[in-house]
Biotite code that builds the C-alpha atoms (Angstrom):
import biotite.structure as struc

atoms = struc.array([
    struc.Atom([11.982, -5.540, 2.615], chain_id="A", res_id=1, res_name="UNK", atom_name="CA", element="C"),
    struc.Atom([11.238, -7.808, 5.367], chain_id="A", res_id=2, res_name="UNK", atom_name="CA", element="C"),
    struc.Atom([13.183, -5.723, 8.250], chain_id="A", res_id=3, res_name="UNK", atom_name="CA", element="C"),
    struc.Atom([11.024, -2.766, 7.514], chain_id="A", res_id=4, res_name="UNK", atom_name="CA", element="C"),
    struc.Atom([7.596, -4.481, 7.652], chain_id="A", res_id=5, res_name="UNK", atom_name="CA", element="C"),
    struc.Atom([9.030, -6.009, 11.271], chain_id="A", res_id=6, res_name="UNK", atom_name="CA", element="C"),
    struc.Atom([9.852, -2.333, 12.112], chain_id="A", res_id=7, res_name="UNK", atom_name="CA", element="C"),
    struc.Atom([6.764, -0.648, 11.644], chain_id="A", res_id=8, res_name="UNK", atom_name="CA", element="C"),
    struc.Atom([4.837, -3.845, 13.261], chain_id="A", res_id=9, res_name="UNK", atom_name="CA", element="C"),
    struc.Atom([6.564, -2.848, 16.634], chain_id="A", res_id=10, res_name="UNK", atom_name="CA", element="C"),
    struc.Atom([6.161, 0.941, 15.802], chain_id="A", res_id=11, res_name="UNK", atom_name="CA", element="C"),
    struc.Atom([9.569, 2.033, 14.880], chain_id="A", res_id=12, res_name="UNK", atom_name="CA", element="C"),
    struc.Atom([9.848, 5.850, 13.910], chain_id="A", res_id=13, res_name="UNK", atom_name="CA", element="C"),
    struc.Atom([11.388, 7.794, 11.096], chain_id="A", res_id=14, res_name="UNK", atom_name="CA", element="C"),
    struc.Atom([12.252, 4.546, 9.029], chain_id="A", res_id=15, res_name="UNK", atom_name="CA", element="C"),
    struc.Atom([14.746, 5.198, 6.421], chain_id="A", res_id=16, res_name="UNK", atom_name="CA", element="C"),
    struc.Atom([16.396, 3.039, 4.173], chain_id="A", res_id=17, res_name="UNK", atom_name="CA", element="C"),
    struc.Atom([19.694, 4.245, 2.453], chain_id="A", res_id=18, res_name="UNK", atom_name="CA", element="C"),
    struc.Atom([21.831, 2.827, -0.277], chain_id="A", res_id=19, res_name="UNK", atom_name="CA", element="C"),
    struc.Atom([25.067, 1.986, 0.290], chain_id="A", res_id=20, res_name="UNK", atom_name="CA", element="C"),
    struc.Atom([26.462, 0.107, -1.444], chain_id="A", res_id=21, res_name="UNK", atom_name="CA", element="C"),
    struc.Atom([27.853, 3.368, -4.100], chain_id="A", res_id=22, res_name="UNK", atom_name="CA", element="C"),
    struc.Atom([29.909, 4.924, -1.584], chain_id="A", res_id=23, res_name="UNK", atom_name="CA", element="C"),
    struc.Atom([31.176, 2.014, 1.052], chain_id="A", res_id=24, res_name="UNK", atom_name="CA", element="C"),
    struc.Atom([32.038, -1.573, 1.331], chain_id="A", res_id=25, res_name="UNK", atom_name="CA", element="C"),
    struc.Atom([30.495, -1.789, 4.895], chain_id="A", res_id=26, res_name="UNK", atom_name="CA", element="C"),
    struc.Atom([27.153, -2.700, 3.746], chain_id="A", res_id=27, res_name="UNK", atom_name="CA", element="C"),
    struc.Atom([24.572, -2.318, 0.852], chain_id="A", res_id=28, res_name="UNK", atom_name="CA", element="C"),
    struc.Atom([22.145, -0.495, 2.703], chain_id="A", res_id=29, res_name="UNK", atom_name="CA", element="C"),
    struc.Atom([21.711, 0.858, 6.354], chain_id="A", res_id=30, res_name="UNK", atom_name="CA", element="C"),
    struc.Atom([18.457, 0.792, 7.855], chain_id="A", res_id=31, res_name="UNK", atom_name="CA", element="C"),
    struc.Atom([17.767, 3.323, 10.184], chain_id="A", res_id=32, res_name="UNK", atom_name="CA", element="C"),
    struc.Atom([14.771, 4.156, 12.755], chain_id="A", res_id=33, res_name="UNK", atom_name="CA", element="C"),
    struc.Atom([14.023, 5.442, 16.500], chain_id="A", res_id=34, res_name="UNK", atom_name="CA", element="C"),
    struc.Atom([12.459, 3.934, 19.396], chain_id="A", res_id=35, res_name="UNK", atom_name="CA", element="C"),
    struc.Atom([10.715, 6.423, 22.106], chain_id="A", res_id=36, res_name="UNK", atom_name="CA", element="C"),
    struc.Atom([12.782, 4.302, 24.911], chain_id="A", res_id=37, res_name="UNK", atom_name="CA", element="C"),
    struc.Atom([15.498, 1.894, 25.617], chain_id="A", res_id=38, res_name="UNK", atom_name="CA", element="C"),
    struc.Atom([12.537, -0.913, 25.943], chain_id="A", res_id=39, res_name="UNK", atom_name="CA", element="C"),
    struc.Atom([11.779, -0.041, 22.709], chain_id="A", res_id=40, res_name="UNK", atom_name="CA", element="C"),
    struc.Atom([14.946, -0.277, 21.150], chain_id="A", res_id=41, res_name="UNK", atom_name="CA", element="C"),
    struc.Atom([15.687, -3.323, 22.622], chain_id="A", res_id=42, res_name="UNK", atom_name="CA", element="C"),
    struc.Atom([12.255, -4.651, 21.869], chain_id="A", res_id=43, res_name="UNK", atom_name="CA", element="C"),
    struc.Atom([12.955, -3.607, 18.163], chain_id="A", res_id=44, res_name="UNK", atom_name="CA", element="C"),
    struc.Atom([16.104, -5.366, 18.137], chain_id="A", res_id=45, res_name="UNK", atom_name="CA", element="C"),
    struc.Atom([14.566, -8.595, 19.648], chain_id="A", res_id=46, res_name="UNK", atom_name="CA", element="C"),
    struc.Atom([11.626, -8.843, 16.883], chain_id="A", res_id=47, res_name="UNK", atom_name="CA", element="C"),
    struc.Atom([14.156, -8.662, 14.166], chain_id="A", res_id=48, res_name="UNK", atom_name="CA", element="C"),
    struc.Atom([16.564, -11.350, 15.542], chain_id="A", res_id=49, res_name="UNK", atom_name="CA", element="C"),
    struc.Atom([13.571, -13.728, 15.925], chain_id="A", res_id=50, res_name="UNK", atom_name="CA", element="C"),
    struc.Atom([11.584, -12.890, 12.760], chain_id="A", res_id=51, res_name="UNK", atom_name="CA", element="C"),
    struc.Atom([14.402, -12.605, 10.267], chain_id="A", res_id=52, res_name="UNK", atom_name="CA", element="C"),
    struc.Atom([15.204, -16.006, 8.874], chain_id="A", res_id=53, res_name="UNK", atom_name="CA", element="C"),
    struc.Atom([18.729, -17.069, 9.893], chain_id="A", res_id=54, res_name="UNK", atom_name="CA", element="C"),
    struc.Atom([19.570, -18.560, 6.502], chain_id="A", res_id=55, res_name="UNK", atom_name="CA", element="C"),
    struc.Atom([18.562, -15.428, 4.688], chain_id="A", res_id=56, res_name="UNK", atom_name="CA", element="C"),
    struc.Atom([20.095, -13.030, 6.921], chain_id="A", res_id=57, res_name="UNK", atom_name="CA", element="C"),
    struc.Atom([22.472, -14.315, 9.420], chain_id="A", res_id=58, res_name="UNK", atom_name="CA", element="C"),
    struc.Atom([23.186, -11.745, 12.301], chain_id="A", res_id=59, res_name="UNK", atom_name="CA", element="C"),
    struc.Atom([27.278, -11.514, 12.089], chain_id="A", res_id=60, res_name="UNK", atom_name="CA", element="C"),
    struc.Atom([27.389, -8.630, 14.745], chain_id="A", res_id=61, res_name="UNK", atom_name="CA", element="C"),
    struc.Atom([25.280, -7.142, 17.580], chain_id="A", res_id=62, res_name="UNK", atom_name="CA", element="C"),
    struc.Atom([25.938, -3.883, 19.495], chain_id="A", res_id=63, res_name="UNK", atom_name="CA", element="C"),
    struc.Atom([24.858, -1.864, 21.855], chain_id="A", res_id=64, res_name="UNK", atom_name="CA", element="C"),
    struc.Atom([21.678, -3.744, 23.565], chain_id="A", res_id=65, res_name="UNK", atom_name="CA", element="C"),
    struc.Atom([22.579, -3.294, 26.984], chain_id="A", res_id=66, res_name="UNK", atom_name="CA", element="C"),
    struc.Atom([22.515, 0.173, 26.500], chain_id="A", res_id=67, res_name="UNK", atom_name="CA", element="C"),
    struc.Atom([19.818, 0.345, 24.080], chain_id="A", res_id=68, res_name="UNK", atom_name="CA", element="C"),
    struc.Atom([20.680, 4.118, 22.823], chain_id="A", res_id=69, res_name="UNK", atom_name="CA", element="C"),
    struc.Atom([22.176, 2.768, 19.561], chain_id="A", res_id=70, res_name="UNK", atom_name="CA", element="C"),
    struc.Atom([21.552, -0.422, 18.831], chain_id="A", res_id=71, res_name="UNK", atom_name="CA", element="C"),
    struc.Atom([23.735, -2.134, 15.518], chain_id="A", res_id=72, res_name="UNK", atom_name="CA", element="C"),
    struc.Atom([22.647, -5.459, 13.776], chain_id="A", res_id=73, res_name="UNK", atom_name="CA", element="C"),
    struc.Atom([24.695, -6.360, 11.284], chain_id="A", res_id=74, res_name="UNK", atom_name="CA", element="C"),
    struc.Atom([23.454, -8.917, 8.593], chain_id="A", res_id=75, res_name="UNK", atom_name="CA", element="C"),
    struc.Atom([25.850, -8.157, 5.966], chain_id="A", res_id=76, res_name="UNK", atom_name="CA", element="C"),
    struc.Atom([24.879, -6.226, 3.460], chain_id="A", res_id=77, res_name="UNK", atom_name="CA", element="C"),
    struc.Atom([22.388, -4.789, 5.722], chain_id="A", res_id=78, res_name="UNK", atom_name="CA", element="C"),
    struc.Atom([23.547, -3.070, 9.215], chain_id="A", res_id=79, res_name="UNK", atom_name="CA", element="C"),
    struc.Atom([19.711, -1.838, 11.180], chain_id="A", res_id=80, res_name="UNK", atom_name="CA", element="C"),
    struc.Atom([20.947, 1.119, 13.589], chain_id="A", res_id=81, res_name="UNK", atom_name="CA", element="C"),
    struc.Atom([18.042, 1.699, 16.152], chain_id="A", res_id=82, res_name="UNK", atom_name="CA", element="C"),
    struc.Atom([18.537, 4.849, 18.201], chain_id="A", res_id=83, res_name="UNK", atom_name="CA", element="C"),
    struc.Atom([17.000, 6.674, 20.952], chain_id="A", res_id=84, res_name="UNK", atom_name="CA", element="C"),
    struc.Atom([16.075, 10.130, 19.495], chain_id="A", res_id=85, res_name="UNK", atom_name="CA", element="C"),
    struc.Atom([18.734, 12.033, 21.205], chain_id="A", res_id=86, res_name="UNK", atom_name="CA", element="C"),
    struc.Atom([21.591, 9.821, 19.535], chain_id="A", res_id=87, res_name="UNK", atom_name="CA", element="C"),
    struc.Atom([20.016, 9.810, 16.224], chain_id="A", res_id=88, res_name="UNK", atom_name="CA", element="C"),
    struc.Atom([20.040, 13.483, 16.260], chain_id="A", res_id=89, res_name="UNK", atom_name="CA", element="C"),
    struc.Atom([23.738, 13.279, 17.586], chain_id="A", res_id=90, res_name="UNK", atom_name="CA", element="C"),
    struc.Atom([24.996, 11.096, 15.239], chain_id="A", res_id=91, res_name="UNK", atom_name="CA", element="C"),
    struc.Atom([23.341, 12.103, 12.610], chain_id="A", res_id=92, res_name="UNK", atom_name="CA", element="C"),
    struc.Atom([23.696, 9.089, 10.122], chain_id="A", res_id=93, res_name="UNK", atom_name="CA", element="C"),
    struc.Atom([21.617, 10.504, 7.472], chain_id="A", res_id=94, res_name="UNK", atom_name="CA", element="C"),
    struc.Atom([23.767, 13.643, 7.230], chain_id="A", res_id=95, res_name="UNK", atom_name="CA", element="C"),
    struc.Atom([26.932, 11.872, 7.615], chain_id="A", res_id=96, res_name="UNK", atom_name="CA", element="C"),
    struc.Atom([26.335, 9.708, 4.609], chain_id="A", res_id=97, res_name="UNK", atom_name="CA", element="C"),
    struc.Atom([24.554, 12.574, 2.911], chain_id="A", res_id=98, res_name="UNK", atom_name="CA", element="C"),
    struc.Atom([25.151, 10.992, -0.274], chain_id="A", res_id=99, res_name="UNK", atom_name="CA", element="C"),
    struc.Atom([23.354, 7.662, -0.361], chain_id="A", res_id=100, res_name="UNK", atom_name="CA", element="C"),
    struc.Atom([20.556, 7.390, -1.688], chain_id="A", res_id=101, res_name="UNK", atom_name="CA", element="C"),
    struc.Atom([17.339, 7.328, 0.291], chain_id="A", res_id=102, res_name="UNK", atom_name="CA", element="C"),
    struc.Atom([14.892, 4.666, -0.570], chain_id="A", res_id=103, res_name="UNK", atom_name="CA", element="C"),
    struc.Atom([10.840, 5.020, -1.035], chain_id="A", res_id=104, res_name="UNK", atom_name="CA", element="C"),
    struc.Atom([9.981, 2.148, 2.239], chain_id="A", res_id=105, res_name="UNK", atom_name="CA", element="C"),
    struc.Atom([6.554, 3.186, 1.500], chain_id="A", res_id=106, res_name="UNK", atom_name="CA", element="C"),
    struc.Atom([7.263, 1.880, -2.236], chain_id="A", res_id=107, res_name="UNK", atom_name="CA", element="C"),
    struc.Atom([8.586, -1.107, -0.861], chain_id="A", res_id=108, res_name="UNK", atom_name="CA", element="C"),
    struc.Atom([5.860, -1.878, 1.745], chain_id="A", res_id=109, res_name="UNK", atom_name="CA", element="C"),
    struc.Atom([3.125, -1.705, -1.256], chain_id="A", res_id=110, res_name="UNK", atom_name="CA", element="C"),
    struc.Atom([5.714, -4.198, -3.694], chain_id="A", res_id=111, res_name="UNK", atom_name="CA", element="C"),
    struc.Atom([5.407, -6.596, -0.201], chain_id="A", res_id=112, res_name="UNK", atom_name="CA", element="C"),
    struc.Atom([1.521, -6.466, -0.181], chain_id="A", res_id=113, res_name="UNK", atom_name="CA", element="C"),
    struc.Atom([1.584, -7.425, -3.694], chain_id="A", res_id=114, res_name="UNK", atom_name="CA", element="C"),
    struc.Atom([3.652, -10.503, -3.438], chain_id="A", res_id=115, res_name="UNK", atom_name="CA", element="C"),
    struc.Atom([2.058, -11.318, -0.308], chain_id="A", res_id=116, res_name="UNK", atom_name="CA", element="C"),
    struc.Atom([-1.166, -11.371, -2.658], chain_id="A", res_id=117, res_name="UNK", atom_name="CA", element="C"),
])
């Protein structure tokens, strides 16, 4: 998945990639990671909008930058939720959809190599 590769370029931590599309409508999967500062975040958040091709994935909803604590992409059947650590631990998205299922990134990064091949 392109958004993770983009991620880990710009250092993103604790990248996880749930399935949801069992247990909501919201999206097919949330993409979730931390940034050490609100520079981070926002610099996150700025490599995806401008590395993610438009017609692919058109951004239908951004959240949060000014703040940079949470930050919330929405591209449809993929919402990115980039937190500071102390709102990820708050929030706790992981536990609160405890029952989607988490997906191997490292998995996908080595299927992207291969096509990239």
């Amino acid at each position: 998945m392109e958004a993770v590769r983009l991620l880990t370029e710009k250092k993103a931590r604790e990248i996880v990639l749930l399935e949801m599309g069992k247990l909501t409508l919201i999206a097919d999967y949330f993409l979730i990671c931390s940034g050490t500062s609100k520079i981070q975040t926002q610099a996150l958040c700025d490599h995806l909008k401008e590395n993610l091709p438009d017609e692919r994935h058109p951004l239908l909803r951004l959240e949060g930058y000014q703040e940079g604590s949470w930050i919330l992409l929405d591209f449809g059947e993929l919402v990115i939720h980039i937190f500071l650590p102390e709102e990820r631990s708050f929030y706790n998205l992981e536990r609160l959809w405890g029952g989607a299922e988490a997906i191997d990134i490292e998995h996908l990064a080595s299927l992207s190599d291969l096509q990239r091949e």
